[in-house]
C-alpha positions in Angstrom: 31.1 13.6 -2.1 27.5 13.8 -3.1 26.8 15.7 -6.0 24.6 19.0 -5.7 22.3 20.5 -9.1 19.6 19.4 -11.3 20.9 16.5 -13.3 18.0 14.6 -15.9 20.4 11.8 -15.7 20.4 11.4 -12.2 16.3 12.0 -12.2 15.8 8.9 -14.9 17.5 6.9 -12.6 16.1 7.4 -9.5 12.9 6.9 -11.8 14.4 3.6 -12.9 15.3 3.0 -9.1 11.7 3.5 -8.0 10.4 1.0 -10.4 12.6 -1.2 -9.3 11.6 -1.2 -5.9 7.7 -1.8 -6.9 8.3 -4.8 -8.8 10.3 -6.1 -6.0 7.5 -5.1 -4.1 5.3 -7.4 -6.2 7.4 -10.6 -6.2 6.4 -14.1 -6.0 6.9 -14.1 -1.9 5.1 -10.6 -1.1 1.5 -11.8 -1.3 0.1 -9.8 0.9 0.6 -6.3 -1.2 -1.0 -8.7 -4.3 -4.1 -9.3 -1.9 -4.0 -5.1 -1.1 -3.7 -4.7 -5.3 -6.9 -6.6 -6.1 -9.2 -5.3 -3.2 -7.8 -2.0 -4.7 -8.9 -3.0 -8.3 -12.5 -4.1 -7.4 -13.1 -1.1 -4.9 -12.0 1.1 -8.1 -14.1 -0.7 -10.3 -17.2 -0.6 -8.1 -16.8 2.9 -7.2 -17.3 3.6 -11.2 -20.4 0.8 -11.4 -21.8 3.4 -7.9 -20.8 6.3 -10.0 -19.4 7.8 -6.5 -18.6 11.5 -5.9 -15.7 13.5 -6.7 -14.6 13.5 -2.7 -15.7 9.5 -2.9 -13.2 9.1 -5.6 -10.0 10.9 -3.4 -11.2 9.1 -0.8 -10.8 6.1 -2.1 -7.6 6.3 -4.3 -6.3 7.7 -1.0 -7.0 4.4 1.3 -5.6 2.4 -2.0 -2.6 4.4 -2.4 -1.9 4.6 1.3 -2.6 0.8 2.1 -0.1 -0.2 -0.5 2.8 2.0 -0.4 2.4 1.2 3.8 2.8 -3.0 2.5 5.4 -1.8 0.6 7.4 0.0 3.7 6.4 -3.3 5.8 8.4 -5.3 3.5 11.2 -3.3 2.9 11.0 -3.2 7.1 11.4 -6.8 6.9 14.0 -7.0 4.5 16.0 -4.8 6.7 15.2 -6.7 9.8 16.3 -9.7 8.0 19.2 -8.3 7.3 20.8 -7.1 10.5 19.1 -9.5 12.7 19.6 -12.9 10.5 19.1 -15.3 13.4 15.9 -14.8 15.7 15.6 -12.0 17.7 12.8 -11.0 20.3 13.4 -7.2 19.3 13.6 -7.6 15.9 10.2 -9.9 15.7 9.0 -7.0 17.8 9.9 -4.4 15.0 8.4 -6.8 12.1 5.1 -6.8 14.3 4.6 -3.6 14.9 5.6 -2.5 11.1 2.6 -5.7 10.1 0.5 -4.2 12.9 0.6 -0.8 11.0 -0.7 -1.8 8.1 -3.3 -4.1 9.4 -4.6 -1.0 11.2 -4.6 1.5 7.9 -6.5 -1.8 5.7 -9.2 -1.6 8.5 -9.4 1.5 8.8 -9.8 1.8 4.8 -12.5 -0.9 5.0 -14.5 1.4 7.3 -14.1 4.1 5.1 -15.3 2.0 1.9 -18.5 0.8 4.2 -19.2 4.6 5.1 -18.8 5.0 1.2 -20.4 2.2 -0.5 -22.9 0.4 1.9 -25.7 3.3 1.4 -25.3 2.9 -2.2 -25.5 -0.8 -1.9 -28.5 -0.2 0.2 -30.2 2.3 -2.0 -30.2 -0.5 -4.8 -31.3 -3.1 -3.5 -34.7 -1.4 -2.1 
């Protein structure tokens, strides 16, 4: 029976849960969300070196935070793939596609949004 109310105990650990699941996120065979975490880092740092607007800024933790936490449901996709499909299956390679495909489109589509955001700045300095 699932238990109904407010309960700090139960909030800690779904805390405790949570971190759990984004340090799995980060182990040594998930590079890709590693690769997403330190294009994340040097956008953030060159965003304060361009000194970019309030709206810049939102934009751009946005596209970070949205980039990651989409590697993050890619991989646990995977692992859940993995799991009910252990041998290879045409549908299930389908499912991990699509899942990769997802993300692949929201990095892209964040790169085109640091371009819009950064390459006029760029610009400006260097004339």
């Amino acid at each position: 029976m699932a238990q109904t109310g407010f309960s700090f105990g139960r909030l800690l650990r779904s805390f405790g849960y949570a971190a759990k699941g984004i340090v799995a996120s980060y182990s040594k065979h998930h590079v890709n969300i590693k690769i997403h975490t330190i294009v994340a880092l040097i956008t953030i740092v060159l965003g304060a070196l361009l000194s970019i607007s309030a709206m810049e800024w939102a934009l751009v933790i946005l596209c970070c935070g949205v980039v990651i936490v989409a590697e993050m449901f890619n991989t646990a996709i995977e692992a859940l793939v993995d799991m009910v499909s252990p041998e290879w299956n045409s549908k299930a390679g389908l499912v991990k596609d699509i899942s990769a495909g997802a993300v692949l489109i929201l990095a892209i589509t964040s790169v085109v949004i640091g371009l819009i955001i950064f390459l006029p700045k760029i610009i400006a300095l260097l004339d």
